[in-house]
C-alpha positions, 0 to 999 in steps of 0.5 A: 475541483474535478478528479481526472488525472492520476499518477501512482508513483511505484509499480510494485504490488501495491502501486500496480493494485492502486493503479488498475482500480483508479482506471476501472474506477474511470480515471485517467492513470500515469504508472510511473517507476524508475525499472521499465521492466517493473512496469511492464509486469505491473501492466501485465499482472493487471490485466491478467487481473481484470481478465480474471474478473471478467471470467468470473463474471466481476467485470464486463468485458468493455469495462476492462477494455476500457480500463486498460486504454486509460492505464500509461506506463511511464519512467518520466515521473516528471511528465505525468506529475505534471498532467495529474490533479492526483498523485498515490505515492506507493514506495517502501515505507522509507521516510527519507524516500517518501520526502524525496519523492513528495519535494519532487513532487510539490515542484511539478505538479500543478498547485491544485493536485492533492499528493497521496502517501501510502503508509502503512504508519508514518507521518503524513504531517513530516511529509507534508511538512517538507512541501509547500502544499501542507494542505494537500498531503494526505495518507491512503493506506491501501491493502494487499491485494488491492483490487480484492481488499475494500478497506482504505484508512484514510489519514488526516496529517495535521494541516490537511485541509476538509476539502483535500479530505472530501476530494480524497474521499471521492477518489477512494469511492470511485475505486470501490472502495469503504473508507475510514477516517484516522487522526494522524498517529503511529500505526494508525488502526489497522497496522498497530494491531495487525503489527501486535498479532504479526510479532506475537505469533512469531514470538510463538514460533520462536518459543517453540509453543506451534508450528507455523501451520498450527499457529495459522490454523488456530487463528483462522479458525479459532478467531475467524481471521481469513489469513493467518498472521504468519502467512498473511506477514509473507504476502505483505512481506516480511522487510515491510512488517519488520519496518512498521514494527521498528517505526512503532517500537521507536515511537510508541515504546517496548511493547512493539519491540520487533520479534529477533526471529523475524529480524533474523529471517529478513536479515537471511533474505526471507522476506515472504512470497516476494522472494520464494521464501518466508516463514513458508517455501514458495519456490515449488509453487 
């Protein structure tokens, strides 16, 4: 089956990542969310960020041109689910949202569209299960940001088919990006760990053992990591990690129960960059 169409269905950060590089990567893109002005930021921001890549010399000036023609915006999610042979869900991790959006889905979209989850740790196979396409259910978990980080985990549910594999594969080569392959289970690789290192160093600030600056610098440049944990739990948002450590705690057991201090910061409205305020102050930034 030939990829030309692709819908992503939410343009937050990582809807408006996914987006900008299926249309570099030459596909046709429908952006599709509920808010217009959401959209007309996510539209924005990703021309902003090809405009960058052109003057550091990343992106030819035609290919952003291009790539810009073949991005719609759209609030009919209806519309372009119809016309797409792919389909990148990239809502809050909420299970209930997800097979809400995903029984919409498996009803317009054409019998042989693929439909794409971006979870950071739920199951694809619960989601896949709520359609009649099973088969064609996969995970995609992207990382923030989008267009800079290579690595997308991709995630086999238990009925997803080799060929929905294959296909999937292509669509992640064509973004530029590297790819791993991951057997359904909690966490998957990358946020089991990431979920473990985010609440252990919030445990420290906690425990009072370093501030946040220091418990960053020790990791960054005691471990090499290019972001500390408690920054890096700002850019994704601390609402995201509380969930993922939730969904984790509740299905892998005690050690992943989530940090109370993190649980109080999001509980107060810190949730990170997003709102100007996390474990850091954004607001005169």
């Amino acid at each position: 089956m030939e990829i030309k169409t692709l819908t992503v269905i939410g343009a937050g950060t990582m809807g408006r990542g996914i987006a900008q590089m299926g249309a570099v990567g030459g596909y046709d893109v429908f952006l599709v969310d509920t808010d217009e002005k959401i959209l007309q930021s996510a539209i924005q921001m990703i021309e902003k960020n090809l405009q960058k890549g052109v003057q550091l010399g990343k992106v030819l000036p035609e290919a952003q041109e291009a790539a810009m023609k073949r991005l719609k915006a759209t609030t009919d999610r209806t519309l372009a689910a119809s016309a797409s042979d792919f389909v990148i869900e990239a809502v809050p991790e909420i299970i209930t949202l997800k097979i809400e959006i995903f029984r919409d889905l498996d009803r317009t979209c054409p019998p042989h569209a693929i439909l794409a989850t971006n979870t950071s740790g739920l199951s694809v196979t619960e989601i896949a299960a709520t359609t009649g396409r099973p088969d064609k259910v996969i995970g995609m978990h992207f990382f923030n940001p989008v267009h800079l980080m290579k690595l997308i985990e991709i995630i086999r549910g238990l009925e997803t088919s080799d060929g929905t594999m294959a296909a999937t594969e292509s669509v992640a080569v064509r973004m530029g990006k590297e790819t791993v392959e991951v057997n359904e289970f909690p966490g998957f690789v990358t946020s089991r760990i990431n979920a473990m290192i985010g609440n252990e160093a919030f445990y420290l600030l906690q425990e009072g053992v370093a501030s946040a600056e220091n418990i960053d610098k020790a990791i960054k440049l005691g471990l090499n990591h290019p972001m500390g944990p408690l920054e890096l739990g700002d850019l994704v948002g601390l609402d995201a990690r509380l969930r993922v450590l939730e969904h984790l705690h509740a299905t892998l057991g005690e050690k992943y129960r989530p940090c109370p201090l993190m649980a109080k910061y999001v509980k107060a409205g810190r949730l990170g960059r997003k709102t100007g305020r996390g474990v850091y102050d954004y607001t005169g930034k």
